[in-house]
PLY file of the C-alpha trace (Angstrom):
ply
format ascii 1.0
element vertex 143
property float x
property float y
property float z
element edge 142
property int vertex1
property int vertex2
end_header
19.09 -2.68 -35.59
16.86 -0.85 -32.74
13.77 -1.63 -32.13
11.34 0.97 -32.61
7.45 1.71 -31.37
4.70 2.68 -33.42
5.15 6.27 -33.23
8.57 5.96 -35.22
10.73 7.16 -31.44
13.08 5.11 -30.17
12.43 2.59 -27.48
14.43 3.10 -24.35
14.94 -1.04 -24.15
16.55 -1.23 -28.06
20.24 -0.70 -27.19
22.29 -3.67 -27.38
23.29 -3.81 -23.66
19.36 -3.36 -22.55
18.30 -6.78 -22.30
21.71 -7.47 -20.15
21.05 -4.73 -17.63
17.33 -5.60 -17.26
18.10 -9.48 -16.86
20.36 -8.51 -14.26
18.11 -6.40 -12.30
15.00 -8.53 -12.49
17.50 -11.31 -10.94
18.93 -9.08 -8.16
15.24 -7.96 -7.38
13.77 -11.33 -7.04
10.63 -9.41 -8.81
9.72 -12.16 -11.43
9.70 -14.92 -8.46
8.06 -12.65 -6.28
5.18 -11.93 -9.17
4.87 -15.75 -9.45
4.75 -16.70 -5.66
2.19 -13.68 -4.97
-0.24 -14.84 -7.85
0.32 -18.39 -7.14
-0.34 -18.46 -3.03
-3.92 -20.19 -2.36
-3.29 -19.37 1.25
-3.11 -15.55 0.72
-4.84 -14.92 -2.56
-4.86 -11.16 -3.80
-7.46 -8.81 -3.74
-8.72 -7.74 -6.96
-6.53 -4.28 -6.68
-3.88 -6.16 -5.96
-4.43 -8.29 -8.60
-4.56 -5.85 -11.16
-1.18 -4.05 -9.70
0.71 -7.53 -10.97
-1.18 -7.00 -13.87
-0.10 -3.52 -14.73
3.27 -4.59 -13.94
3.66 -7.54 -16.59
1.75 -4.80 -18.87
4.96 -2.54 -18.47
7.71 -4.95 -17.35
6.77 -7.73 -19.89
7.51 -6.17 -23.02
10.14 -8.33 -25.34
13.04 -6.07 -24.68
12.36 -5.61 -21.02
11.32 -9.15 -19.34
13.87 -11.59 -19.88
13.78 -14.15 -22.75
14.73 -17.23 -20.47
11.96 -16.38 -17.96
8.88 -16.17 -20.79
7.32 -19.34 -19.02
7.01 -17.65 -16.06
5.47 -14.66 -17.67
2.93 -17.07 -19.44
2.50 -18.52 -15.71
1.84 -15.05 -14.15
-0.54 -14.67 -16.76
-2.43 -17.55 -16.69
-2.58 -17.19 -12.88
-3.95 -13.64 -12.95
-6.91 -15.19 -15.89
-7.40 -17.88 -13.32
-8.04 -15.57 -9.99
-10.09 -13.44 -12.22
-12.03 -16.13 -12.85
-13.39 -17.34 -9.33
-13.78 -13.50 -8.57
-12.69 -11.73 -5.27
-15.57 -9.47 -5.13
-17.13 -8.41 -1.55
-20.55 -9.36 -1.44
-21.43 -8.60 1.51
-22.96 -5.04 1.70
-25.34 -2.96 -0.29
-23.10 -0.62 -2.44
-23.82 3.36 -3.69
-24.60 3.90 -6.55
-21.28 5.61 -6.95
-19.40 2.78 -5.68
-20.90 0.57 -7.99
-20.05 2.89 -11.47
-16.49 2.70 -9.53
-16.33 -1.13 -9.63
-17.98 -1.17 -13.09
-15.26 1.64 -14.09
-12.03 -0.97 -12.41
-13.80 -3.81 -14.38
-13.64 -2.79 -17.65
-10.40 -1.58 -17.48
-8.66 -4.67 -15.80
-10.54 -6.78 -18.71
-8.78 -4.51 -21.20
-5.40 -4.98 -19.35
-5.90 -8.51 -19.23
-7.03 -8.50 -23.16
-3.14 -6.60 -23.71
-1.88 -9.65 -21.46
-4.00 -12.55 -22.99
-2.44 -11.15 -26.71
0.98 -10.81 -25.27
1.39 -14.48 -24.85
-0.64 -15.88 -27.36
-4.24 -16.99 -25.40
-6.95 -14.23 -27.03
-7.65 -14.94 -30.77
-9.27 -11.34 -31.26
-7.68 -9.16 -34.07
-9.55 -6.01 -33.67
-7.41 -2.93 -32.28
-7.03 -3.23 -28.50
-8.00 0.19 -26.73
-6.08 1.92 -24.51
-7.32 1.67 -20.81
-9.30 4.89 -19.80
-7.35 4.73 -15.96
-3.50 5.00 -18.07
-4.34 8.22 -19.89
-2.46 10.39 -17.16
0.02 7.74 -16.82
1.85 8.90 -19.99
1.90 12.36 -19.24
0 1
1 2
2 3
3 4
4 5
5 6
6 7
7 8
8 9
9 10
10 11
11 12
12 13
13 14
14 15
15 16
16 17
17 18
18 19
19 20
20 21
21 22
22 23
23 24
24 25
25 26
26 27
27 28
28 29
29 30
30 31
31 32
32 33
33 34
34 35
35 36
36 37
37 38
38 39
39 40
40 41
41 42
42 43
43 44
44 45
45 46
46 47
47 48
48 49
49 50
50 51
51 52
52 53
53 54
54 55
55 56
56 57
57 58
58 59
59 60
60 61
61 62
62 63
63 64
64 65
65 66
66 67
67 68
68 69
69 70
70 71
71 72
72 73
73 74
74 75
75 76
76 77
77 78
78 79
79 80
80 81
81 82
82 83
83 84
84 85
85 86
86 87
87 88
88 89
89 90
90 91
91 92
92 93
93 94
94 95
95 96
96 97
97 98
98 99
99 100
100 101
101 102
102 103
103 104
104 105
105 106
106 107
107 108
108 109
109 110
110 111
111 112
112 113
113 114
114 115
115 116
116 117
117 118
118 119
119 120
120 121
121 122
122 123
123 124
124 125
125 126
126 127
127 128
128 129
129 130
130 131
131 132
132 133
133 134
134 135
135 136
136 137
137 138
138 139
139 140
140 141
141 142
């Protein structure tokens, strides 16, 4: 039986052979280890942007379908390691700001804690039930 999103459409991972093909290119790519070493390296820790690029990635690539079933302990451990940078903060200190920059950073904030909400649900860590929104910055992504 195909899996199916909300809308009632098909998703483009449901066919039988999906999971198959996207196993073998996330092993030829060396994308999951590269996701892991990249949030994992405490000599060359990622800048918040960056940060939120792995982010948006497991957002997409992590979907049961998409991200391989034997490598769900990994996506937990990119997770946790992207909760745990946010956590001691990468944020540059060291000059005033404009006004405008600062509504910018405000504007990245809140929607890399709403991407991270999607994440912390995705593998079990955020006991909120309320309807997650839909980050303001994806809006054009879908169209």
């Amino acid at each position: 039986m195909a899996e199916t999103i909300s809308n009632g459409e098909f998703s483009p991972w449901a066919h039988p052979k999906s999971q198959a093909w996207f196993e073998m290119v996330f092993e030829r790519s060396g994308l999951i280890e590269m996701l892991a070493a990249a949030v994992d390296s405490p000599h060359d820790p990622l800048t918040l942007p960056q940060q939120r690029l792995v982010a948006s990635l497991c957002m997409i690539l992590g979907r049961p379908g998409i991200w391989p079933s034997n490598q769900n302990a990994t996506f937990q451990k990119i997770v946790i390691g992207l909760l745990r940078n946010r956590r001691l903060g990468t944020g540059d200190v060291s000059r005033p700001v404009t006004m405008a920059e600062h509504r910018k950073r405000l504007a990245f904030n809140e929607n890399y804690e709403i991407e991270l909400e999607s994440l912390r649900r995705r593998i079990g860590l955020s006991k909120k039930v309320n309807r997650l929104q839909q980050p303001r910055a994806w809006e054009r992504f879908w169209y």
